[in-house]
LOZALO-620034 format. One record per atom (N, C-alpha, C, CB): x, y, z. Coordinates in steps of 0.02 Angstrom, whole numbers, plus 50000, padded with zeros to 5 digits. Glycine has a CB too. Layout:
<doros>
XYZ ...
</doros>
This chain:
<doros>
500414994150000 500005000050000 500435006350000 499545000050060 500985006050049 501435012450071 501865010450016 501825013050156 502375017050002 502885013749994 503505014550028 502965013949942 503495018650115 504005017450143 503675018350208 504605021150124 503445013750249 503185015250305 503445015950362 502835012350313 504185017950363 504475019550409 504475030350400 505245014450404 504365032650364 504305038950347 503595037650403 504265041350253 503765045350419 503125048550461 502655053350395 503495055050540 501895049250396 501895055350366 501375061250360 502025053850316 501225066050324 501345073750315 500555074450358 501445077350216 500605079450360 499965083250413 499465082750372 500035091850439 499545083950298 499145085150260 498745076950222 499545090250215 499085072350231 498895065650227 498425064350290 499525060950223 498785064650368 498265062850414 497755067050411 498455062350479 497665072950389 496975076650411 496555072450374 496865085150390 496865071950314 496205069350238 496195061450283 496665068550109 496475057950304 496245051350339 495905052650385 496695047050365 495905057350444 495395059250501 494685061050455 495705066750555 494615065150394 494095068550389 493755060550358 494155076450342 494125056650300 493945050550292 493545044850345 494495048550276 493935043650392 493475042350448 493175043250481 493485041150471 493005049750479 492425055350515 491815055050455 492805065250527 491955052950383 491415052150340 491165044150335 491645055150270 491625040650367 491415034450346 491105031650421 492065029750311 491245034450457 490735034750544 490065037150527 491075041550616 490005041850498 489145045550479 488905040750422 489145055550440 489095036750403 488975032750347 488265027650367 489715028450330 487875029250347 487335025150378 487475017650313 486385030350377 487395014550352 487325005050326 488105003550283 486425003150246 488455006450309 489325004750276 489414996450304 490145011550324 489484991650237 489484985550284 490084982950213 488504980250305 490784982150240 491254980450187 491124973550197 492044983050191 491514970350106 491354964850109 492054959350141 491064963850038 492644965250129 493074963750185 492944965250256 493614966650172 492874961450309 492754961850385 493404966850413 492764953250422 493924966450369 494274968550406 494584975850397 494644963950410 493954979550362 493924986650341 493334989050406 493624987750246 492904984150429 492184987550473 492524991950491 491734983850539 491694994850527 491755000050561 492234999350645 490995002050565 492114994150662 492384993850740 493224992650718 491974985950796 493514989350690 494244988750681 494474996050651 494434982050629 494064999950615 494275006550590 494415010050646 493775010150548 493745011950684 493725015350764 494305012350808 492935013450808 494405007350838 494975002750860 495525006350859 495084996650821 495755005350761 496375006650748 496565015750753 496475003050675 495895020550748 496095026950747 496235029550836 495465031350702 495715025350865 495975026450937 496715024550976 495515023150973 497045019050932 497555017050940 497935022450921 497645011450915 497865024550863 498305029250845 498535037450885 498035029950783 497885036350914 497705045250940 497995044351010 496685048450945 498085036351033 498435034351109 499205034751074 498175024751150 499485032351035 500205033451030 500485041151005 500455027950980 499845046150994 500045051550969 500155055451031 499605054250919 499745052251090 499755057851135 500355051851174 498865061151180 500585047951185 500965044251224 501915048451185 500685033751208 501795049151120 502385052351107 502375059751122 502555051251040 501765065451112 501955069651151 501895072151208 501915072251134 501975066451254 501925066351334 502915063051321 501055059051383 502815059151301 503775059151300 504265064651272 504055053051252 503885067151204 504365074451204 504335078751241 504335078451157 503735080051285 503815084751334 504245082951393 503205086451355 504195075251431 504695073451465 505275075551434 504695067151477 505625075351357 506295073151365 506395082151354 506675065951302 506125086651318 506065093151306 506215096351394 505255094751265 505805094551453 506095096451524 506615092451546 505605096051576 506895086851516 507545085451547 508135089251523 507685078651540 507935088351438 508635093751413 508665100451444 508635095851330 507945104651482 508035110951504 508545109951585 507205114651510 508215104851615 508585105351666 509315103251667 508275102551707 509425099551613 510175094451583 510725102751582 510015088851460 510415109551551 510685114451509 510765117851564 510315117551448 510165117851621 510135123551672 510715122751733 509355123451706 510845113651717 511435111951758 512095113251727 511415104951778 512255111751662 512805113551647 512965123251658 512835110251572 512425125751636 512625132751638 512815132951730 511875138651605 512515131251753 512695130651844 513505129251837 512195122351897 513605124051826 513975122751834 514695126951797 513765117551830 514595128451750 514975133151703 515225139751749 514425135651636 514535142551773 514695149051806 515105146651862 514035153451829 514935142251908 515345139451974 516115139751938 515065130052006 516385135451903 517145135551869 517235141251864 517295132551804 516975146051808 517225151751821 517235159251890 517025152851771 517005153951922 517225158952002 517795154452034 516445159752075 517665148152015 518365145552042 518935146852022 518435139952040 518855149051966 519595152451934 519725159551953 519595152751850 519295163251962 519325170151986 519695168552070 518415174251984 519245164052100 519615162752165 520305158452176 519145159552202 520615156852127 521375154052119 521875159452104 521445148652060 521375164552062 521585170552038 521965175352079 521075173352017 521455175052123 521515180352190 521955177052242 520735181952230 521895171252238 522485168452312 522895164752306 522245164852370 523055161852219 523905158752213 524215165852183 524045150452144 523755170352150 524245176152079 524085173252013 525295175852081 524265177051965 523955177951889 524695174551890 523695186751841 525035171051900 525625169451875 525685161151912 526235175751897 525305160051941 525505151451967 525245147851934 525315148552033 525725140751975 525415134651946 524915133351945 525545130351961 524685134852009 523905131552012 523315133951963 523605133052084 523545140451952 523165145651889 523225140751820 523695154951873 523855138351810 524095133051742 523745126951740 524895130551744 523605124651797 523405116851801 522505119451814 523915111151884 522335125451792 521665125251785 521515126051701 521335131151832 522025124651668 522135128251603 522295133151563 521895128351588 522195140251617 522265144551610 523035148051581 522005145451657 523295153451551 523925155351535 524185159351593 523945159151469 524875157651628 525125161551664 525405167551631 525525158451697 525275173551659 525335181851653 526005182251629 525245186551726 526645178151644 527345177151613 527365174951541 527735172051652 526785167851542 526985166551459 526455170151433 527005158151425 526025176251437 525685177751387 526255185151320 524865180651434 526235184451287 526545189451238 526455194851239 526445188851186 526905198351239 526835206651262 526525209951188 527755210951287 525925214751189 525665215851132 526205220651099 524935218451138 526105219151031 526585223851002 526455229250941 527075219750981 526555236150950 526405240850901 526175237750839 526965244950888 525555240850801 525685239750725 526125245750709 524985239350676 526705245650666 526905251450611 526555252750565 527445250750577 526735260150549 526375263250488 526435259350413 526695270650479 525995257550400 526195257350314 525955262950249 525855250450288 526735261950216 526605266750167 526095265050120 527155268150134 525775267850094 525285266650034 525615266549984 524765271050023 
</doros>
């Protein structure tokens, strides 16, 4: 029937299937000669569907508040390091080891800036 039913697909396909089975529910005496088109396996299968639609966006919203709190901890944590460096700052000197072994460049090896000269045109 499909031809790739792993594709999700388009908004504009499920509406025309909802409005489809919203016409074939008002359908007075719809009796297929396949059983396995009725009306009750139709209803069945759209309720199934409308339970995994809301079961996935009850999980994106779970995983949507974990990444906020996942982000709200790293930024925590981000700002904390950088006061810990301010406070190594202040009580080894801009020039120690301990300043180095936080990654940071000691105030000795950084390069003294140097003039640009004029250029002639």
């Amino acid at each position: 029937m499909a031809k790739n039913e792993k594709v999700r697909l388009s908004p504009e396909i499920l509406q025309a299937d909802e409005n489809a089975f919203l016409a074939v529910k008002a359908m007075v005496g719809y009796s297929p000669a396949n059983p396995a088109y009725n009306l009750a396996t139709l209803t069945a299968k759209y309720e199934a569907m409308r339970a995994a639609q809301e079961a996935e966006l009850r999980a994106q919203n779970a995983l949507d508040a974990a990444r906020d709190t996942a982000v709200a901890a790293q930024w925590e944590h981000h700002n904390l390091i950088l006061g810990v460096k301010d406070q190594v700052t202040a009580q080894f000197g801009a020039d120690s080891d301990q300043l180095a072994s936080l990654g940071l460049k000691k105030k000795s090896e950084r390069k003294t800036p140097a003039r640009g000269g004029k250029t002639s045109a």
